[in-house]
BAVOTOR-278366 format. One record per residue: residue in three letters; x, y, z of N, C-alpha, C, O, CB in turn. Coordinates in steps of 0.1 Angstrom, whole numbers, plus 5000, padded with zeros to 4 digits. Glycine has a CB too. Example, Ala and Ser with C-alpha at 12.3 -4.5 7.8 and 13.67 -1.06 7.14 Angstrom:
<rs>
ALA513249435078512349555078513249675078514249675085511349555090SER512849785071513749895071512950005079513450115080514149945057
</rs>
This chain:
<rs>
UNK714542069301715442079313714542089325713642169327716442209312UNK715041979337714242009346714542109359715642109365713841899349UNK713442179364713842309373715142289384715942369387712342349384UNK714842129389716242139399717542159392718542219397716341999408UNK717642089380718842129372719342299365720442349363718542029360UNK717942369364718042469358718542569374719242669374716442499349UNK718142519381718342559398719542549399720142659401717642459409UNK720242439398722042419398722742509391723742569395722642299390UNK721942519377723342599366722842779375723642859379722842589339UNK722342779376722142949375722542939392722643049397720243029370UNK722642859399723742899409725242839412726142879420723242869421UNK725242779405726942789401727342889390728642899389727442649395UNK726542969381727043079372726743209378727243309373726343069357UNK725643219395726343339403727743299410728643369411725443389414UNK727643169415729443129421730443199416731443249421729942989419UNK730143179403731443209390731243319383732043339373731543099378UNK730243409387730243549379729843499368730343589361731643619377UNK729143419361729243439346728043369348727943269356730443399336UNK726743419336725943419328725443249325726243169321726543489317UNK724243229327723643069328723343039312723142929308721943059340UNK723543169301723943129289725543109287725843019279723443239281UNK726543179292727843129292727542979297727942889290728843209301UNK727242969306727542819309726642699300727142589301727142789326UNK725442719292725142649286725442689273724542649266724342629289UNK726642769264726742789254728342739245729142679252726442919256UNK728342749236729742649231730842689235731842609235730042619216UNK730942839239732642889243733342789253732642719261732743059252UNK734542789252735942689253736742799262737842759267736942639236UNK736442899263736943009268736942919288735942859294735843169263UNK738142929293738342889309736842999316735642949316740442949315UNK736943069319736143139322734243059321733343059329736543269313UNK734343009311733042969312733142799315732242729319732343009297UNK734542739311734742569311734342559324733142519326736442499309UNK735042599334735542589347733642579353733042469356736742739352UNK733142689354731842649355730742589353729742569360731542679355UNK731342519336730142389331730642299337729842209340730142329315UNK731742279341732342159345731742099360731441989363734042179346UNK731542239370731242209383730142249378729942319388731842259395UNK728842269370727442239370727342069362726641979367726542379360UNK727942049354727841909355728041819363727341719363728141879350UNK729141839370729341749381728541769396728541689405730841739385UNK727841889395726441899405725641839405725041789414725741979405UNK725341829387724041739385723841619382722841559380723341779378UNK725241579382725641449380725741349396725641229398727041469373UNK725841479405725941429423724541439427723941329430727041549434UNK723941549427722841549433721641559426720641599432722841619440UNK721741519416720041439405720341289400719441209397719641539386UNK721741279400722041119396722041109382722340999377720941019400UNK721841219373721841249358722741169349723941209347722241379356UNK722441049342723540969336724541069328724041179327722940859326UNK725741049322726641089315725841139299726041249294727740969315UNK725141059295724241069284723141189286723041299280723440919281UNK722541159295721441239302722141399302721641499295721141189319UNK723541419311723741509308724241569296724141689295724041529314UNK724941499286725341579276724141679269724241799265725941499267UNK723241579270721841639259721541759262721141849254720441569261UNK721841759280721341909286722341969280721542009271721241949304UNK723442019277724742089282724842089265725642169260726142009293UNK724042009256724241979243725641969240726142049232723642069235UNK726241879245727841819244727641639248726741589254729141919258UNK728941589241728941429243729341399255730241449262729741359235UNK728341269258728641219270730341199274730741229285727741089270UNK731041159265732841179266733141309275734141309283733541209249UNK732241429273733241559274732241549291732641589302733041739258UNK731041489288730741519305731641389311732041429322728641489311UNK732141269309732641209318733941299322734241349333732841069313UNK734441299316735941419315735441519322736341529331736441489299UNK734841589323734441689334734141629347734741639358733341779330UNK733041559346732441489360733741369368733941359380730641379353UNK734441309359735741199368736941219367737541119364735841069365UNK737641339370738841389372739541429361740841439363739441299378UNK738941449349739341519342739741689348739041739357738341509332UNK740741769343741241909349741542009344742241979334742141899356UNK741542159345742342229340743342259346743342299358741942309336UNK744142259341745942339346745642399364744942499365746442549331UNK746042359373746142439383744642369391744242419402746342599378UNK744242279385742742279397743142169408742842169420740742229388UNK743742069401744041989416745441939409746041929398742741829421UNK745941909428747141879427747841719427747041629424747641949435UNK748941689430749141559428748441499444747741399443750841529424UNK748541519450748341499462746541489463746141399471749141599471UNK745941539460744441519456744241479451743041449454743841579454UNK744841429435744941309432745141159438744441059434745641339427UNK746441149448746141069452745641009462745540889464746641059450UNK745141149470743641119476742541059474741840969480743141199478UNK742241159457740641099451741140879450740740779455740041209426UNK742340909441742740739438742540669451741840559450744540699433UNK742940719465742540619478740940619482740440519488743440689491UNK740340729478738740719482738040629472737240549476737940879482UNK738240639459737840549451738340409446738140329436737740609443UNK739140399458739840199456738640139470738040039473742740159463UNK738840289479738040239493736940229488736440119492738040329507UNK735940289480734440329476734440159466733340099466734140519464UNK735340089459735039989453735139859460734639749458735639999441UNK736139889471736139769485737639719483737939609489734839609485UNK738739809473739639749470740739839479740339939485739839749455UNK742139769479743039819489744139909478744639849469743839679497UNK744340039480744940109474746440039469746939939474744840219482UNK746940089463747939969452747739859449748739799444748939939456UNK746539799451746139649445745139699432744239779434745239529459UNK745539659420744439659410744939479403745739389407744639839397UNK743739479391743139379389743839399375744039509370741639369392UNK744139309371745039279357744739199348745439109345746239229359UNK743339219343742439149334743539059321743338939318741339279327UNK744439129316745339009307746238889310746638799303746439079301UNK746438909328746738789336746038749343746538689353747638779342UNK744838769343743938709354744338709366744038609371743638579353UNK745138809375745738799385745238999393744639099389747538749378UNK745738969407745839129413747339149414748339089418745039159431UNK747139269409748939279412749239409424748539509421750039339395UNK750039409435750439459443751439599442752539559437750739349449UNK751439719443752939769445752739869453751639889459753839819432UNK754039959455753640039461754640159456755440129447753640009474UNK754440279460755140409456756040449469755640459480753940539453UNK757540469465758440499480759240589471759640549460759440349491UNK759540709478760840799472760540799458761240719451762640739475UNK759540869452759240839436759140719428758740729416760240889430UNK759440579433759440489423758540399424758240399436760540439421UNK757840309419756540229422757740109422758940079418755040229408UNK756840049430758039929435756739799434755939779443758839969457UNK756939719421756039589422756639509432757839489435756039509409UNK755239439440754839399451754839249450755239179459753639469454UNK754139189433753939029428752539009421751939109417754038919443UNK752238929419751138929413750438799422751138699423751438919397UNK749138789428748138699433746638659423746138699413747838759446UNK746338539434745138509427744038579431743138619424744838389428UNK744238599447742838709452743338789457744538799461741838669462UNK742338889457742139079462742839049477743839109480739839179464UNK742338959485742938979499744338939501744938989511742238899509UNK745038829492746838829494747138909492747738989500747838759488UNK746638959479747739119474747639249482748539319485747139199457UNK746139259487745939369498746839329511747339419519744239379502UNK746939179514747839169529749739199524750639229532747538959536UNK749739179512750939199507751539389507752539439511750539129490UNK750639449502750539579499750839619515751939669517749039629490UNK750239599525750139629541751339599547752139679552749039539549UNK751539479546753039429546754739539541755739549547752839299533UNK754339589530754839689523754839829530755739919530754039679512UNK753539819536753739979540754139969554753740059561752340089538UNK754539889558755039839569756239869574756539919585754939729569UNK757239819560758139779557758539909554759539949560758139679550UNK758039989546758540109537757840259542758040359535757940069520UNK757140279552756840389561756540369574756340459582755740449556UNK756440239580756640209596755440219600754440179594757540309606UNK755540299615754540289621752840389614751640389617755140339636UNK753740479603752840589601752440519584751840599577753740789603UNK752540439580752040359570750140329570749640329559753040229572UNK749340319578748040299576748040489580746940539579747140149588UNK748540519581747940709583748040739566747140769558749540859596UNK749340709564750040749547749140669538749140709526751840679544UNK748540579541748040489531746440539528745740529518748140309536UNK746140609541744540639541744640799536743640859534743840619560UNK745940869532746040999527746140969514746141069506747041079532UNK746340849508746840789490748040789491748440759479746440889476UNK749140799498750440799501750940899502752040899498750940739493UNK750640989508750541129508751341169520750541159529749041169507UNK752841229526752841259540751941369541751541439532754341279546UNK751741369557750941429562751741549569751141639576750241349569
</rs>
């Protein structure tokens, strides 16, 4: 284990009250989850530590660090709305337009959007930029003037 990592866990297990052997030991107990979870995703942010890399440290499978480190949760830690915040930062971080994804079994982007609870399909295109001018179009149509505010929150009113 190297010192900047050993540096992380033992200050996120004073954050959390608990013991830098709780956090590297097998209990399932919340009390200790909650703080492996945010030392992995520390060291997964600021050392760059692959998924593999870290399990070895934490001696757990790379599965249980992706699940900690990419929005995996316990009960009560985030809500829907931060949810669909993280979903709008990570369509923006890949260069894609929030409600446009890519539909590998039709070779196509498909468009929709979310209004009053229901996802409302949009169509299906050949490229990322119809379906994204399609989706805009949409929020146009279906939140007005406050649609690029709502769209840049994940659909979120403000």
């Amino acid at each position: 284990m190297t010192p900047a990592a050993k540096t992380i866990i033992r200050d996120v297990a004073r954050e959390h009250g608990v013991s830098f052997e709780d956090i590297m030991g097998p209990s399932r107990n919340r009390n200790c989850v909650r703080p492996r979870k945010a030392a992995m995703s520390r060291i997964r942010a600021e050392l760059g530590y692959s998924y593999p890399q870290i399990g070895r440290l934490f001696n757990r499978d790379h599965s249980t660090v992706m699940w900690a480190t990419r929005g995996g949760r316990l009960r009560g830690e985030m809500t829907i709305e931060d949810r669909r915040r993280q979903l709008a930062e990570d369509a923006a971080a890949r260069g894609h337009a929030m409600g446009v994804r890519w539909r590998g079994t039709i070779g196509k982007w498909v468009a929709h959007i979310g209004v009053d609870g229901r996802n409302i399909y949009l169509g299906c295109f050949d490229d990322h930029e119809a379906a994204a001018t399609k989706r805009r179009e949409a929020e146009a149509q279906y939140w007005g003037a406050h649609g690029a505010v709502h769209a840049q929150s994940g659909g979120v009113h403000a």
